[in-house]
mmJSON file of the N, C-alpha and C atoms, coordinates in Angstrom:
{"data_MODEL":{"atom_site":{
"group_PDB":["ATOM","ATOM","ATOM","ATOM","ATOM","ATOM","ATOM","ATOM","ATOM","ATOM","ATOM","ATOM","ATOM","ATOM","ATOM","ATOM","ATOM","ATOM","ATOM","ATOM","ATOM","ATOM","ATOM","ATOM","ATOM","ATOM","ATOM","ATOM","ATOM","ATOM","ATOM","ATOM","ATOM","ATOM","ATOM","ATOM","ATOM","ATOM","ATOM","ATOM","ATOM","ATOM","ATOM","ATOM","ATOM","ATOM","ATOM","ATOM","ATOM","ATOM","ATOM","ATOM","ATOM","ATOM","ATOM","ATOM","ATOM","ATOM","ATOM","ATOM","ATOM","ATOM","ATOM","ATOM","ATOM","ATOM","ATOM","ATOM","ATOM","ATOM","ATOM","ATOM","ATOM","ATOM","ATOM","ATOM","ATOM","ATOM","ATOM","ATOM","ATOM","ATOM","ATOM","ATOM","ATOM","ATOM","ATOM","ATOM","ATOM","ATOM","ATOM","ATOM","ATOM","ATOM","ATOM","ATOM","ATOM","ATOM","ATOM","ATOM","ATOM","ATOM","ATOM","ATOM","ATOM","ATOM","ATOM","ATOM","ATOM","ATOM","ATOM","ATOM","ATOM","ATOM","ATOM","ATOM","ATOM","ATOM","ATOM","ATOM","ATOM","ATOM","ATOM","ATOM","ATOM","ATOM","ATOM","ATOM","ATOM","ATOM","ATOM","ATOM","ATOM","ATOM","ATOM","ATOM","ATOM","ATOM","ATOM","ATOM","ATOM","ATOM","ATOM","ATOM","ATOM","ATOM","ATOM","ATOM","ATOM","ATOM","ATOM","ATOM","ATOM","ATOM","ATOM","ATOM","ATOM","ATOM","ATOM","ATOM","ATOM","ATOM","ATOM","ATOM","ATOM","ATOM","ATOM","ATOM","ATOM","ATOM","ATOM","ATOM","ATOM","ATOM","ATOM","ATOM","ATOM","ATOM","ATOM","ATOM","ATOM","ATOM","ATOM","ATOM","ATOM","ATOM","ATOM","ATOM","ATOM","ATOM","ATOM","ATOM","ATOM","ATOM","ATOM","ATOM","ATOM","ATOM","ATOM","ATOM","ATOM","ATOM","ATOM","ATOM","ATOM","ATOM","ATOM","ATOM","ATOM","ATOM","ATOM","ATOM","ATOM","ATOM","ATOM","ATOM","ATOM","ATOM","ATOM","ATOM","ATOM","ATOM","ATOM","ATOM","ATOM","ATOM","ATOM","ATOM","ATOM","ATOM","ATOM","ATOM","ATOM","ATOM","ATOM","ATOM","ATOM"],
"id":[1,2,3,4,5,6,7,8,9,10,11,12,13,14,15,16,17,18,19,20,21,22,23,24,25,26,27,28,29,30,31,32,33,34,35,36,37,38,39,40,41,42,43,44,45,46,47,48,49,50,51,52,53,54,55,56,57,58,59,60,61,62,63,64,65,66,67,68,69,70,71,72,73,74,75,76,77,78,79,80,81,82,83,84,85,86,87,88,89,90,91,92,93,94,95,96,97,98,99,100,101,102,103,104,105,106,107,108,109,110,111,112,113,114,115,116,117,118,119,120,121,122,123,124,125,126,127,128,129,130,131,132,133,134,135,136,137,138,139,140,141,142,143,144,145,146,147,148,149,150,151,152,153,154,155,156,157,158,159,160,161,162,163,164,165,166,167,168,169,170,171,172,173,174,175,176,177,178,179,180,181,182,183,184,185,186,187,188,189,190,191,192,193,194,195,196,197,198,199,200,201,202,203,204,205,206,207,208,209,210,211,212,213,214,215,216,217,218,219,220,221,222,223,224,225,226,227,228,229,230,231,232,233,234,235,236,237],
"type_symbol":["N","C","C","N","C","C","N","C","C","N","C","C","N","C","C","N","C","C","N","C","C","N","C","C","N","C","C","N","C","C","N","C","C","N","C","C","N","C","C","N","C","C","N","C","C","N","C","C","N","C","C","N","C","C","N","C","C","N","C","C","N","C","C","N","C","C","N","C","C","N","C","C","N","C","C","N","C","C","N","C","C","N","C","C","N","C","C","N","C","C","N","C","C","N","C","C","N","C","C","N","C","C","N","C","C","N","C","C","N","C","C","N","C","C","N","C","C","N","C","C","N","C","C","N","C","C","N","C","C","N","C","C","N","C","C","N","C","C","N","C","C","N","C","C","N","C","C","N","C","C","N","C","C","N","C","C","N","C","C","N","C","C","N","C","C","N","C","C","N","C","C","N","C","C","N","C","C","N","C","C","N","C","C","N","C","C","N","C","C","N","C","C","N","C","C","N","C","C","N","C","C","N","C","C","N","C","C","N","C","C","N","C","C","N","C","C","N","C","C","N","C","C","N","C","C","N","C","C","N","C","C","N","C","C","N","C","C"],
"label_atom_id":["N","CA","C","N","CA","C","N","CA","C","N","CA","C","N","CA","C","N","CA","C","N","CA","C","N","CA","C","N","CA","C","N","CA","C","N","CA","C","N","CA","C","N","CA","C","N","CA","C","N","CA","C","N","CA","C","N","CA","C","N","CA","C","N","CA","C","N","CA","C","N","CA","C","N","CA","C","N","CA","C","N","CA","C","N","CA","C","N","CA","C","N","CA","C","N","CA","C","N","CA","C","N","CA","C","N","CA","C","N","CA","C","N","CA","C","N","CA","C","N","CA","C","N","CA","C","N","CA","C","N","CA","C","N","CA","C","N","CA","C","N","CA","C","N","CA","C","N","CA","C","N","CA","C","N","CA","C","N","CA","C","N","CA","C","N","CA","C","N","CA","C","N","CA","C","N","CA","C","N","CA","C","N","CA","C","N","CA","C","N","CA","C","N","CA","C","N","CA","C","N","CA","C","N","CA","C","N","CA","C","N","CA","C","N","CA","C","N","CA","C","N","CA","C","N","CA","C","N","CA","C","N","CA","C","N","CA","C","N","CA","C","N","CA","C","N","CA","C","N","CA","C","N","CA","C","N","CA","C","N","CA","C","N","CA","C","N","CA","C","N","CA","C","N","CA","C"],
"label_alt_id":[null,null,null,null,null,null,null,null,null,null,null,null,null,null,null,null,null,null,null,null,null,null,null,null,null,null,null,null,null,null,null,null,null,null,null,null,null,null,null,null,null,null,null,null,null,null,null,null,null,null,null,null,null,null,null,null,null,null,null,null,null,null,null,null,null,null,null,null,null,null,null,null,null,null,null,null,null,null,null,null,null,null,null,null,null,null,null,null,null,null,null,null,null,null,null,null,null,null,null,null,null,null,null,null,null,null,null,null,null,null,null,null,null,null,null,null,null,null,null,null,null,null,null,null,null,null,null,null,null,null,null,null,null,null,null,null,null,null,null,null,null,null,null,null,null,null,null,null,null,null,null,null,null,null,null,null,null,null,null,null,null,null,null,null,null,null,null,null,null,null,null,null,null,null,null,null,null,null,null,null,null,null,null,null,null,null,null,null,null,null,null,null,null,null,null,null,null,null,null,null,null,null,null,null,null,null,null,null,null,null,null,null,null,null,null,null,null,null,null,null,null,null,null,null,null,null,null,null,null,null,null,null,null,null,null,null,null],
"label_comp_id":["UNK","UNK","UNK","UNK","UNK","UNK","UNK","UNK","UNK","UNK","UNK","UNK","UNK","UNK","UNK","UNK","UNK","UNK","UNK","UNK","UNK","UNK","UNK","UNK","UNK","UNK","UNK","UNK","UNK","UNK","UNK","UNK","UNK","UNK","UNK","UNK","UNK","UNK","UNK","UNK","UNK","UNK","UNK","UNK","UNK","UNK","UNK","UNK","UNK","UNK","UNK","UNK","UNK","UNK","UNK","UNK","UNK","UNK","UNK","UNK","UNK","UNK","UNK","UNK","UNK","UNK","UNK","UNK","UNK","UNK","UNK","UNK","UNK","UNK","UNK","UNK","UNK","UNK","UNK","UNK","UNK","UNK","UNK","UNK","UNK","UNK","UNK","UNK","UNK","UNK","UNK","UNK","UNK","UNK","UNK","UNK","UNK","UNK","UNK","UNK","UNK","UNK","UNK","UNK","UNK","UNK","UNK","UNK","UNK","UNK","UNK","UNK","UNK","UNK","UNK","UNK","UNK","UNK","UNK","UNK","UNK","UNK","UNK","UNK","UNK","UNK","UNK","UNK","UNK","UNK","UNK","UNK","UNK","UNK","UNK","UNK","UNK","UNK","UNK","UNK","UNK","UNK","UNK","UNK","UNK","UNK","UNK","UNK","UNK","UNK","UNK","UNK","UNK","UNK","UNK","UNK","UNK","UNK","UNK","UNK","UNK","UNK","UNK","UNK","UNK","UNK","UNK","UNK","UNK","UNK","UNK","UNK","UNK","UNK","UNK","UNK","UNK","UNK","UNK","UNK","UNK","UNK","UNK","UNK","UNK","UNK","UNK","UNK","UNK","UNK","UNK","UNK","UNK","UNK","UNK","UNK","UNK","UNK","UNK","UNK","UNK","UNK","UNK","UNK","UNK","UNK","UNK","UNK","UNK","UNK","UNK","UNK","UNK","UNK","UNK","UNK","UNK","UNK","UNK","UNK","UNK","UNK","UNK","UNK","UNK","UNK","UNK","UNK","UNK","UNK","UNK","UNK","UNK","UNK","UNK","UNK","UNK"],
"label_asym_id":["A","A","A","A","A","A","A","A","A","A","A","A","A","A","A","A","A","A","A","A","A","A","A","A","A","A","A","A","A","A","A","A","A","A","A","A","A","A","A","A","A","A","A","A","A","A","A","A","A","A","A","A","A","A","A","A","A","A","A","A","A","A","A","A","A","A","A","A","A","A","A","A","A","A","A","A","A","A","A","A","A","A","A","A","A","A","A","A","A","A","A","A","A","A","A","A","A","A","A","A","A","A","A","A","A","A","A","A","A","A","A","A","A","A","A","A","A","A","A","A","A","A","A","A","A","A","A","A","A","A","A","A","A","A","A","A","A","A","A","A","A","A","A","A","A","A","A","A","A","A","A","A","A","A","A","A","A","A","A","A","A","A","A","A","A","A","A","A","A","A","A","A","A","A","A","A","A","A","A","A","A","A","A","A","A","A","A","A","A","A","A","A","A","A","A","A","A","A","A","A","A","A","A","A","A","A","A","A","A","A","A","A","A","A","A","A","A","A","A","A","A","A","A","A","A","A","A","A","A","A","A","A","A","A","A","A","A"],
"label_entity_id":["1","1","1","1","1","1","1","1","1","1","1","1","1","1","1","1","1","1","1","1","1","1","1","1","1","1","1","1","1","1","1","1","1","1","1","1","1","1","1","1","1","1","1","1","1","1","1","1","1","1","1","1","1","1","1","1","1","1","1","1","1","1","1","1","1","1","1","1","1","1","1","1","1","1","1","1","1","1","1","1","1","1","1","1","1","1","1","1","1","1","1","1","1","1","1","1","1","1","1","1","1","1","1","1","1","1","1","1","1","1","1","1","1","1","1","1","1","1","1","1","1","1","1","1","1","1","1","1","1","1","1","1","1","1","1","1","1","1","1","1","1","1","1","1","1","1","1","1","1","1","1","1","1","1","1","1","1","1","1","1","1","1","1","1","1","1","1","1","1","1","1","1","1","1","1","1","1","1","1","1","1","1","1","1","1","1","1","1","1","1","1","1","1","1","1","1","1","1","1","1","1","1","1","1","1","1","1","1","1","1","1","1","1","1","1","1","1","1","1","1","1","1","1","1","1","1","1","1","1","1","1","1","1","1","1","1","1"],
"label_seq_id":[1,1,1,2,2,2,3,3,3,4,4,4,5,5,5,6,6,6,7,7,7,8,8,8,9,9,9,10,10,10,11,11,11,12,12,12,13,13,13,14,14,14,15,15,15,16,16,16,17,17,17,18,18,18,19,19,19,20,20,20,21,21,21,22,22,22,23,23,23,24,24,24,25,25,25,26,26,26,27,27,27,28,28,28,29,29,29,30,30,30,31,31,31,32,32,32,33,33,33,34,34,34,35,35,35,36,36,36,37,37,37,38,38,38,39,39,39,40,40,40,41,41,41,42,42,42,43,43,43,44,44,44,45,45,45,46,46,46,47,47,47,48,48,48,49,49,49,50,50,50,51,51,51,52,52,52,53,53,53,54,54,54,55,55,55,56,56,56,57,57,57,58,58,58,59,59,59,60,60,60,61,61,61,62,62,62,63,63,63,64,64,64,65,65,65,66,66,66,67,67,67,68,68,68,69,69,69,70,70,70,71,71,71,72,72,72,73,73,73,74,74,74,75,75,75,76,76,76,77,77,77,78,78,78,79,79,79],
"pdbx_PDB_ins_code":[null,null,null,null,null,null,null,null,null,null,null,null,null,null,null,null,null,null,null,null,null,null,null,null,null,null,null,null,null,null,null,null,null,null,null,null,null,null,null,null,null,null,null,null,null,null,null,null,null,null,null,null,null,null,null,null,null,null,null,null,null,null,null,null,null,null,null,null,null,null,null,null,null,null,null,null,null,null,null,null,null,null,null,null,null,null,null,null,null,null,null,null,null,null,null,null,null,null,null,null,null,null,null,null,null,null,null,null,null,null,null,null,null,null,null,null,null,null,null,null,null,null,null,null,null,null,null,null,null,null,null,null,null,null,null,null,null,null,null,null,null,null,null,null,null,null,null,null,null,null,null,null,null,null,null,null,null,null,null,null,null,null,null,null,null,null,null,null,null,null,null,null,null,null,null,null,null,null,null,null,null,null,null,null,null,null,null,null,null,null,null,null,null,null,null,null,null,null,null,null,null,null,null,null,null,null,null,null,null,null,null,null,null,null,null,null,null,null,null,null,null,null,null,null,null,null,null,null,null,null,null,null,null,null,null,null,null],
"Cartn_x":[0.828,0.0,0.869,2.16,2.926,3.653,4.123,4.765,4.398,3.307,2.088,1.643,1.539,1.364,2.596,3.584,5.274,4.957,5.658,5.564,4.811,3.456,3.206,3.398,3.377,3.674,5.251,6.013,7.603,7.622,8.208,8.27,9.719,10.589,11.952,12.374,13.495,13.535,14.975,16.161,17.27,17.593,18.805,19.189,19.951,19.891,20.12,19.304,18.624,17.208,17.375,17.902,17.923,18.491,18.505,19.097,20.011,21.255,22.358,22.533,21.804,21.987,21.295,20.179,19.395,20.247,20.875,22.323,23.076,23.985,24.799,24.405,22.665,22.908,22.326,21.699,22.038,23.113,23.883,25.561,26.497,26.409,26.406,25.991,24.355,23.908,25.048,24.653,25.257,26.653,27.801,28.806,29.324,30.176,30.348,29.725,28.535,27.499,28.182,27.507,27.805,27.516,28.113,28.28,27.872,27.67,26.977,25.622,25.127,23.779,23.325,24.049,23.595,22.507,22.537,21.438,20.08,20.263,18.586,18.094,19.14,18.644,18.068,19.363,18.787,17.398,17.105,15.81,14.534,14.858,13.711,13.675,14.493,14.2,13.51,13.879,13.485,12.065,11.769,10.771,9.385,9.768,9.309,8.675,9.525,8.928,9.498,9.662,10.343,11.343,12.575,13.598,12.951,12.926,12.579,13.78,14.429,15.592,15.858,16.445,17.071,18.048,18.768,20.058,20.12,21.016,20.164,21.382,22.569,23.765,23.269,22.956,22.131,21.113,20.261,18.792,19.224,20.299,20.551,21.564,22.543,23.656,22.523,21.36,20.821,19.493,19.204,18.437,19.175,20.781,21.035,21.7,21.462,21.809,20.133,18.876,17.788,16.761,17.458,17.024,15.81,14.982,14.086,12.592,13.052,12.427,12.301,12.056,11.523,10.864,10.471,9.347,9.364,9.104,8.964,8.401,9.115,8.178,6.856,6.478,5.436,4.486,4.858,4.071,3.917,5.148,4.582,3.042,3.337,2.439,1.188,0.83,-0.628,-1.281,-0.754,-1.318,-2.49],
"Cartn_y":[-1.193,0.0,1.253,1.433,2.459,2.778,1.677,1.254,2.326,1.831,1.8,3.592,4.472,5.546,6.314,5.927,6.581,6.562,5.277,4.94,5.688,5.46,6.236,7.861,8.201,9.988,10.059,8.905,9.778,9.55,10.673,11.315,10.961,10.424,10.324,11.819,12.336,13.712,13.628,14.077,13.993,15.651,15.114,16.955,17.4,16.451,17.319,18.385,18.429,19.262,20.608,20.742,21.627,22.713,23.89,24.606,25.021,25.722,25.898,26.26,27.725,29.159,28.226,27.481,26.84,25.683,24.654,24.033,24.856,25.699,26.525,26.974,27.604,27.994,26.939,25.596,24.865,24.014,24.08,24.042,24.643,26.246,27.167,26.667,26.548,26.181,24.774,24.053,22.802,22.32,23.083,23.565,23.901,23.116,23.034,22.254,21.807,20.618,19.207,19.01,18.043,18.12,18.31,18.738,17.52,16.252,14.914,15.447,16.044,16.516,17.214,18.56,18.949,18.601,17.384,16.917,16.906,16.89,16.743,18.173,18.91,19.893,20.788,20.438,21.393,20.591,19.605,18.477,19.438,19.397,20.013,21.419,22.209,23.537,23.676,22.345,22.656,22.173,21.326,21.164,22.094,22.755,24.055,22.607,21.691,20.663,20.601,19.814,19.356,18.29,18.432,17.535,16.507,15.348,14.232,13.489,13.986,13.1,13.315,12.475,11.826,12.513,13.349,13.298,14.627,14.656,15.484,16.478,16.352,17.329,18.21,17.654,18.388,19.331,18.521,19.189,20.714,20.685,21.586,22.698,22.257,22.843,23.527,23.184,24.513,25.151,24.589,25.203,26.548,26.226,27.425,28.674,27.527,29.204,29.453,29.732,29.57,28.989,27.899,26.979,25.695,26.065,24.706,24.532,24.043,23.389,21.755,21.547,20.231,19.343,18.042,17.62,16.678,16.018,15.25,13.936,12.337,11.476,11.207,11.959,12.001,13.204,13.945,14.46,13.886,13.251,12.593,11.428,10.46,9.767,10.417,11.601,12.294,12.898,12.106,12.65,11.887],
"Cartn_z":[0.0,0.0,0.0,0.82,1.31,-0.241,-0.551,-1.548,-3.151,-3.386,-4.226,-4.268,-3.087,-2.77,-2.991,-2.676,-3.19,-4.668,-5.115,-6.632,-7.679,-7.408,-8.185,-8.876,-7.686,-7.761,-8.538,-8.659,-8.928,-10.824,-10.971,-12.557,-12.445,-13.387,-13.618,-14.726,-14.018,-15.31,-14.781,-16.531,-16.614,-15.897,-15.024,-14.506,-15.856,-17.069,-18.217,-18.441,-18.27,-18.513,-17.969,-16.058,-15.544,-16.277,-16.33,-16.832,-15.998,-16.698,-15.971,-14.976,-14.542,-14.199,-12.548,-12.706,-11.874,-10.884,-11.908,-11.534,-10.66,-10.841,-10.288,-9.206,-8.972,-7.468,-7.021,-7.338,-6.705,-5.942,-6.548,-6.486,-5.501,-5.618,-4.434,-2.888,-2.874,-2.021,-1.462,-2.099,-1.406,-1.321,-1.687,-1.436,-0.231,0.413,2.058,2.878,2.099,3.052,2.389,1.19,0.334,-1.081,-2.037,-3.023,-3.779,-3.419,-4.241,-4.251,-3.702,-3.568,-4.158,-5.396,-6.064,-6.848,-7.463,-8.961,-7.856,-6.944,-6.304,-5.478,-5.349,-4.835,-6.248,-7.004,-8.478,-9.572,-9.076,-9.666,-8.758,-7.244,-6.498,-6.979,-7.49,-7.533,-9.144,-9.583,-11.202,-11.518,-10.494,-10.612,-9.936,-8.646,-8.075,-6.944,-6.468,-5.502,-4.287,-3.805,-2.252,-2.317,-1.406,-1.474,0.049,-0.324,1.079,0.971,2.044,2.556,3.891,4.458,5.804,6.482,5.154,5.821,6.362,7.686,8.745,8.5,8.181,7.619,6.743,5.567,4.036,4.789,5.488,5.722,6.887,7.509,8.36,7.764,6.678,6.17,5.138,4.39,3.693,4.452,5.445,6.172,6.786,7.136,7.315,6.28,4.858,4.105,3.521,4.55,4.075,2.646,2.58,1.656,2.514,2.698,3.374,2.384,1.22,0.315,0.352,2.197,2.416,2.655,2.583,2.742,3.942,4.846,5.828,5.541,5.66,5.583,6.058,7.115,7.752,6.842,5.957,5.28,3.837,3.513,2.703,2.515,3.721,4.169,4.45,4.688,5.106,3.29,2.35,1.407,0.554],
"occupancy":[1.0,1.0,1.0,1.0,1.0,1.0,1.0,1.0,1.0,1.0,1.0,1.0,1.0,1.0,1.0,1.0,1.0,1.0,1.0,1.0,1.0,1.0,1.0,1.0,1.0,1.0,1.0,1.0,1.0,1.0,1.0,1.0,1.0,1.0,1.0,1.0,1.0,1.0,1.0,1.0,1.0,1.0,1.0,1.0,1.0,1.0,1.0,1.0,1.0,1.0,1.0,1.0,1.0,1.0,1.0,1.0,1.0,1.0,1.0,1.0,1.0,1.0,1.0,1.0,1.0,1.0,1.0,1.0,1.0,1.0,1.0,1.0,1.0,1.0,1.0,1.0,1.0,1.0,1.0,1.0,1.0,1.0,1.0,1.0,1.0,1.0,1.0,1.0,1.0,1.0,1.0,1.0,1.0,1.0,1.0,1.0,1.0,1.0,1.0,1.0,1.0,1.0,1.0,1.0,1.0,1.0,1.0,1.0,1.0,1.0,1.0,1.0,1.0,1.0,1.0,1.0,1.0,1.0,1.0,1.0,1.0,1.0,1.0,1.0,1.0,1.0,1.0,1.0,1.0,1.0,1.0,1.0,1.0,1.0,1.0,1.0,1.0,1.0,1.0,1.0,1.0,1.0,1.0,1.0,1.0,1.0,1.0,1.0,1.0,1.0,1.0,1.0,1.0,1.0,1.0,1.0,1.0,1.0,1.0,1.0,1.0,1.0,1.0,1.0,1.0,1.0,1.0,1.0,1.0,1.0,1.0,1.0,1.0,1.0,1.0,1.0,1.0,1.0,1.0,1.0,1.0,1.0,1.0,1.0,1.0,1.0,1.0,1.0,1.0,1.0,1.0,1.0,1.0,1.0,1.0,1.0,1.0,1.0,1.0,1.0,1.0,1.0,1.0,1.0,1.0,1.0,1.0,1.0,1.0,1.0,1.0,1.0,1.0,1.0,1.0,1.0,1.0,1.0,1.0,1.0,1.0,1.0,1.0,1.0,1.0,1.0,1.0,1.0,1.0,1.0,1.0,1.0,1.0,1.0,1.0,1.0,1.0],
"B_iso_or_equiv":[0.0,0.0,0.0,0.0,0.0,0.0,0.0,0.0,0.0,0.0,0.0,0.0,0.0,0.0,0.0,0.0,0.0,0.0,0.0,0.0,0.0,0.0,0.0,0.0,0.0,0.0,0.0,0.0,0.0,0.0,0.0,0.0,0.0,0.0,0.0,0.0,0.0,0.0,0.0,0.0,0.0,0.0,0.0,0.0,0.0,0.0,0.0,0.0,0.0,0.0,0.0,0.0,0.0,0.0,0.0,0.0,0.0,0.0,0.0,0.0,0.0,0.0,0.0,0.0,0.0,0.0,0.0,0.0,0.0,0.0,0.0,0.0,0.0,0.0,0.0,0.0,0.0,0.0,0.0,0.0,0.0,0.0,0.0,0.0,0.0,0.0,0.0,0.0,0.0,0.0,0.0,0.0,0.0,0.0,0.0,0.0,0.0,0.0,0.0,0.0,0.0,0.0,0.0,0.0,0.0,0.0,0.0,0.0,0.0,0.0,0.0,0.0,0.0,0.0,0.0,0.0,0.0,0.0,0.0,0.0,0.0,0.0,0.0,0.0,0.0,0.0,0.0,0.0,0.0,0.0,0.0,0.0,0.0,0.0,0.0,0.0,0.0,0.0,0.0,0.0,0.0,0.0,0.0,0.0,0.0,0.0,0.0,0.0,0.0,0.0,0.0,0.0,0.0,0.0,0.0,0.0,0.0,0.0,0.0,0.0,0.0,0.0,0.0,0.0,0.0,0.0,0.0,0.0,0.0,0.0,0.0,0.0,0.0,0.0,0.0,0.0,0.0,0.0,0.0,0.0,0.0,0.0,0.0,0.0,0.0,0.0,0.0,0.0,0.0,0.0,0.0,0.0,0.0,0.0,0.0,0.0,0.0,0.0,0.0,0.0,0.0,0.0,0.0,0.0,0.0,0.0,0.0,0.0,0.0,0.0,0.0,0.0,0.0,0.0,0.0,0.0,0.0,0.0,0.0,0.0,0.0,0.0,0.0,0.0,0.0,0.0,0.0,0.0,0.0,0.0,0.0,0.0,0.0,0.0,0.0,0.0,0.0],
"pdbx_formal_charge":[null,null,null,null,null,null,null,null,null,null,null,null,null,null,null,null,null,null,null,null,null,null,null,null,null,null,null,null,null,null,null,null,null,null,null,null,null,null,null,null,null,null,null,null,null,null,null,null,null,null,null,null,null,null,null,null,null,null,null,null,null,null,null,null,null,null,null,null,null,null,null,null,null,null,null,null,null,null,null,null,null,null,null,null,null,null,null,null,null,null,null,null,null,null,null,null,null,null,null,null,null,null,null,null,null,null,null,null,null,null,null,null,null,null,null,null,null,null,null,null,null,null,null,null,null,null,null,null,null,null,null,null,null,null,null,null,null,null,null,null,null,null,null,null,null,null,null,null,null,null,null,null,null,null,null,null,null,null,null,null,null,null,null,null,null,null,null,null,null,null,null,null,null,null,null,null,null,null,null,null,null,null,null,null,null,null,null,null,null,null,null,null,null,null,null,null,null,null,null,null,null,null,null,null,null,null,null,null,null,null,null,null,null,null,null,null,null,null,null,null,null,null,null,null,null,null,null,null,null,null,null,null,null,null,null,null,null],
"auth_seq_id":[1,1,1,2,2,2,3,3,3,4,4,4,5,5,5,6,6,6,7,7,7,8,8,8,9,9,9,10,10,10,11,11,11,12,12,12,13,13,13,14,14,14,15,15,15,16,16,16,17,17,17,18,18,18,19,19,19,20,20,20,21,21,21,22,22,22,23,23,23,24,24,24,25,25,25,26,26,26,27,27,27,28,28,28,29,29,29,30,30,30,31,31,31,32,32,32,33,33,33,34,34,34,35,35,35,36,36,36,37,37,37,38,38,38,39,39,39,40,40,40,41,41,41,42,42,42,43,43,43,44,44,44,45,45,45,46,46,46,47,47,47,48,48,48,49,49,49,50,50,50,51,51,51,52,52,52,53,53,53,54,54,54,55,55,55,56,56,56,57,57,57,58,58,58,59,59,59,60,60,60,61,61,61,62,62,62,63,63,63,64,64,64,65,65,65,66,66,66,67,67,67,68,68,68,69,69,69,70,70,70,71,71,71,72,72,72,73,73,73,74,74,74,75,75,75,76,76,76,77,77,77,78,78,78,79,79,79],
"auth_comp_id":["UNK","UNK","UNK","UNK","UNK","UNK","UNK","UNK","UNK","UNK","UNK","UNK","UNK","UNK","UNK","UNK","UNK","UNK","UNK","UNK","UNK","UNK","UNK","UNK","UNK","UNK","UNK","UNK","UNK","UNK","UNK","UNK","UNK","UNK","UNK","UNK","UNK","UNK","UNK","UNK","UNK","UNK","UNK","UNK","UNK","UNK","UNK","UNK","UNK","UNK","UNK","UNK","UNK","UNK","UNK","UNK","UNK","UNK","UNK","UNK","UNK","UNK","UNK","UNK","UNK","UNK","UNK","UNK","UNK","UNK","UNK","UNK","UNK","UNK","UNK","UNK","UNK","UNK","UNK","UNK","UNK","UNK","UNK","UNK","UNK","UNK","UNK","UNK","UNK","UNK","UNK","UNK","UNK","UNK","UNK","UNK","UNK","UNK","UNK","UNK","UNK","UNK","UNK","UNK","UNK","UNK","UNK","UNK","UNK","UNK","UNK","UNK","UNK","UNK","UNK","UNK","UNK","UNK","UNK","UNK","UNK","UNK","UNK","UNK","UNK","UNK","UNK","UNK","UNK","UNK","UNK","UNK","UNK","UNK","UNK","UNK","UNK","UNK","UNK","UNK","UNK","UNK","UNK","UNK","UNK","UNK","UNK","UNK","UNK","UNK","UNK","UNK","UNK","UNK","UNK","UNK","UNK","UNK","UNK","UNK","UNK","UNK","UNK","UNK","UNK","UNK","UNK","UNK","UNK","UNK","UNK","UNK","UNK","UNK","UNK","UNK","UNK","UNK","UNK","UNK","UNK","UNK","UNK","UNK","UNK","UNK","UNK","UNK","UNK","UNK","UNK","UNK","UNK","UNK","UNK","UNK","UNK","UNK","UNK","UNK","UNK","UNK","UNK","UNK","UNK","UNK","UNK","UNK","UNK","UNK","UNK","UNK","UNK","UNK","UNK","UNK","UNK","UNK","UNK","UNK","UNK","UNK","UNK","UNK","UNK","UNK","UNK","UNK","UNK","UNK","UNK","UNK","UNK","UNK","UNK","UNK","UNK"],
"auth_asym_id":["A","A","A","A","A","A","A","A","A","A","A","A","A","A","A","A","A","A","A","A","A","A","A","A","A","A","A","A","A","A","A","A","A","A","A","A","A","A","A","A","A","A","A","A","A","A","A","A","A","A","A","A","A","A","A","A","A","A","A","A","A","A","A","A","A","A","A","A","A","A","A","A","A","A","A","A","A","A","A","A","A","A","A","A","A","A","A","A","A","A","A","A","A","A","A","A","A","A","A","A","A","A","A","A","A","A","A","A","A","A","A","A","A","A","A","A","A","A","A","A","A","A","A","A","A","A","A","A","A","A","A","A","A","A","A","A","A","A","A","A","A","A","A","A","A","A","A","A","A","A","A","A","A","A","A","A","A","A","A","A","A","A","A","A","A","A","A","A","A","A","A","A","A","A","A","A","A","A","A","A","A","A","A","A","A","A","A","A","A","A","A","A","A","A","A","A","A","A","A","A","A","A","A","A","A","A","A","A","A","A","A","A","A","A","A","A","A","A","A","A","A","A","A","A","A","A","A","A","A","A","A","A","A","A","A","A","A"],
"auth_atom_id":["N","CA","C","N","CA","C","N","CA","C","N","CA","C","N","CA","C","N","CA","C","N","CA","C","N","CA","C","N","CA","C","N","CA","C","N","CA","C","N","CA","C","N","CA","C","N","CA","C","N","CA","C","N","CA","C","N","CA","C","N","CA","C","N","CA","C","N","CA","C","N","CA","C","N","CA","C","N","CA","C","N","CA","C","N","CA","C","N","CA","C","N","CA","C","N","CA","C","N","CA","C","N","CA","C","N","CA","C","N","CA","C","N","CA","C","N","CA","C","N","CA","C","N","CA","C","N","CA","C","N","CA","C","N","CA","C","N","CA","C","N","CA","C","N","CA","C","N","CA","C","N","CA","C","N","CA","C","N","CA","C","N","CA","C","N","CA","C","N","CA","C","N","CA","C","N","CA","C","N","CA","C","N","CA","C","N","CA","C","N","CA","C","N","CA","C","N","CA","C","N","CA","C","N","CA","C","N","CA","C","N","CA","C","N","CA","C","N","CA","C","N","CA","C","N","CA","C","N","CA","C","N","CA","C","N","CA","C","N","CA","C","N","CA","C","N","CA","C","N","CA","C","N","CA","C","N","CA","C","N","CA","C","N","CA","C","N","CA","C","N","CA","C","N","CA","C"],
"pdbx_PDB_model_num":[1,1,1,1,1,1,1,1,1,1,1,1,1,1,1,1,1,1,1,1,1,1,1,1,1,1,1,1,1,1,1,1,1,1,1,1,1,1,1,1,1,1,1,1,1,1,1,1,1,1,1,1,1,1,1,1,1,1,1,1,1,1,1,1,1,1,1,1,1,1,1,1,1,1,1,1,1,1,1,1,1,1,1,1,1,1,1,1,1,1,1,1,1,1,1,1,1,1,1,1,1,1,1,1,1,1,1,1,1,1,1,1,1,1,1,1,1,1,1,1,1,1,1,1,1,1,1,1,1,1,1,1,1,1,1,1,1,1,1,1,1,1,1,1,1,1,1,1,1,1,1,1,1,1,1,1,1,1,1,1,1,1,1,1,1,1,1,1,1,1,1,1,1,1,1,1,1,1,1,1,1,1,1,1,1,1,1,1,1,1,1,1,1,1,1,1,1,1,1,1,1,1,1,1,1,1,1,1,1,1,1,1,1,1,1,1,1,1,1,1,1,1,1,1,1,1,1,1,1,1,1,1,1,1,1,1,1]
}}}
């Protein structure tokens, strides 16, 4: 059921797509936190969506350069 409710909702899209300018301050942003993290911070911004992840470094390192474009598993689940 949990499964089934994720799944469906996810769209696969190449961060080829992102445009540059969008890339880059995603890039910026995550620069000093973790820089593997770019393609999803710049996927969430390209898409105008929410990043759902765990990781509590990422989630605090752009929370403090006011980036909190996030989503909560527990909000995911209330949908």
């Amino acid at each position: 059921m949990v499964i089934k409710l994720v799944t469906e909702k996810i769209r696969l899209i190449s961060v080829e797509l992102v445009p540059l300018k969008l890339y880059s301050h995603a890039e910026s942003l995550t620069k000093g936190i973790d820089i593997d993290d770019t393609e999803f911070v710049a996927l969430a911004m390209f898409i105008n969506g929410k990043l759902w992840t765990g990781d509590k470094k990422l989630f605090n390192g752009l929370s403090k350069k006011h980036w909190n474009e996030f989503i909560t598993t527990e909000e995911l689940l209330s949908f």
